[in-house]
C-alpha positions in Angstrom: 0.0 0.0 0.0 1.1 3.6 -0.9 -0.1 6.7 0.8 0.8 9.8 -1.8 0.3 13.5 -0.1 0.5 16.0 -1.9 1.6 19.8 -1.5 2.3 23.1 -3.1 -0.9 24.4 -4.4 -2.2 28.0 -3.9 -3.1 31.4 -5.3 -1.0 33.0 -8.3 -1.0 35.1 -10.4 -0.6 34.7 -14.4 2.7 34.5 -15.2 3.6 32.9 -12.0 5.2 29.7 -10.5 4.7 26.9 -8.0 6.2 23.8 -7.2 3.6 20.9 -6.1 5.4 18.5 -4.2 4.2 14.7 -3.8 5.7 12.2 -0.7 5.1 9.1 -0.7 4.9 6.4 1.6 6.9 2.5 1.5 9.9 1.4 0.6 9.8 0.6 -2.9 9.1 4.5 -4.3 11.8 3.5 -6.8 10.1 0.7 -8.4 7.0 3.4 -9.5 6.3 5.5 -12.4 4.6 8.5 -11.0 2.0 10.9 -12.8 0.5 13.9 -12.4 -3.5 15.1 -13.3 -5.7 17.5 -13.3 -9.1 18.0 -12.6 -10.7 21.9 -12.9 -14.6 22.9 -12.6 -17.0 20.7 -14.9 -14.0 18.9 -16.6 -12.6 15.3 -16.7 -9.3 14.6 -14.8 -6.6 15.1 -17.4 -3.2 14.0 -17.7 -0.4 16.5 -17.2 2.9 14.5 -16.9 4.7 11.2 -16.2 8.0 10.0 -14.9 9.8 6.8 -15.1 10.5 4.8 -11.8 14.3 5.8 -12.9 13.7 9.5 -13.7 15.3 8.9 -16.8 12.2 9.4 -19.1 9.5 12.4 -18.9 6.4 13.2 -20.8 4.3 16.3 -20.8 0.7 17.0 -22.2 1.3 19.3 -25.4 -0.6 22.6 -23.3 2.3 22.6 -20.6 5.2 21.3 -22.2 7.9 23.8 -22.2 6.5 25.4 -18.9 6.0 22.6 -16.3 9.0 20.4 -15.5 8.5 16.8 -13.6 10.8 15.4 -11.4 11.8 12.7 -8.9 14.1 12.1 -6.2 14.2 8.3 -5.2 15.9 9.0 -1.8 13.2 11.4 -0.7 10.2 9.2 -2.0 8.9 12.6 -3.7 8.0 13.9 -7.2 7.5 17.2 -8.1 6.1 19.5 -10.4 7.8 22.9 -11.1 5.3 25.1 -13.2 6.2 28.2 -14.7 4.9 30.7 -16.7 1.0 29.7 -15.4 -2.1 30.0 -16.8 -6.0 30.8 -15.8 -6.3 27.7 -17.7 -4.2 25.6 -15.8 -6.6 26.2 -12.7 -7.4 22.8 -11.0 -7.2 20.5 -8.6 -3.7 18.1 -9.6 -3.0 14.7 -8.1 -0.3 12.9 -8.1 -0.8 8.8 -8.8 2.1 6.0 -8.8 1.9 2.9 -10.1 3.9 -0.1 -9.5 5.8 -1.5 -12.4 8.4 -3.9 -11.4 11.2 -4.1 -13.6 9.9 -1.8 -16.0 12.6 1.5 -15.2 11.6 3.3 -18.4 8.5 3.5 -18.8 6.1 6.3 -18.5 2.0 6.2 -18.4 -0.7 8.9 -20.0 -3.3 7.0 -18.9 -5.5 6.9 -15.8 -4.8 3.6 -15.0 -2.5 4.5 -11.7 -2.8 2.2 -8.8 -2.6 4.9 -5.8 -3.5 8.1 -6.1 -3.3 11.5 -3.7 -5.7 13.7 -2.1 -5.3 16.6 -4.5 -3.8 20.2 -4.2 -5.7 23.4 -5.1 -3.6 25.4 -7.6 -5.5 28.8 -8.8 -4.2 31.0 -11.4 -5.7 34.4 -11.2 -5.7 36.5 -14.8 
């Protein structure tokens, strides 16, 4: 069982950054690929980014790529989320999700079908 938590989220302007942070819980983070998602006001969840259990291999959806970087550290059981340059439009609710994928260091997911999933942070973007 994996408990993620995340944390970060909060009130910025356009233009602005924030880092969401995610910690999780075990002792076999490394053996994860995590994601991140989104949910805003009368939308579906959305995928935003994914990282390999080995950090080596990243992937963005197409509307944040180029402002929002993913990252891991192993040693800290945490991923993050550095976003830059925001958006009104990226106003949501983002959760973090890992999924268990033994022997597998390179791989990445886009799709929903994590195993654990967070609580969700607030992130508001004010235009």
């Amino acid at each position: 069982q994996v408990q993620l938590v995340e944390s970060g989220g909060g009130l910025v302007q356009a233009g602005g950054s924030l880092r969401l942070s995610c910690a999780a819980s075990g002792r076999t983070f490394s053996s994860y690929v995590m994601g991140w998602f989104r949910q805003a006001p009368g939308k579906e969840r959305e995928f935003v980014s994914s990282i390999s259990s080995n950090g080596g291999n990243t992937f963005y959806t197409t509307s944040v790529k180029g402002r929002f970087t993913i990252s891991r550290d192993n040693a800290k059981n945490t991923v993050y989320l550095q976003m830059n340059s925001l958006k009104p439009e990226d106003t949501a609710v983002y959760y973090c999700a890992a999924k268990r994928v033994p022997g597998l260091d390179s791989v990445i997911y886009i799709h929903p079908s994590y195993d654990y999933w967070g609580q969700g942070t607030q992130v508001t973007v004010s235009s």
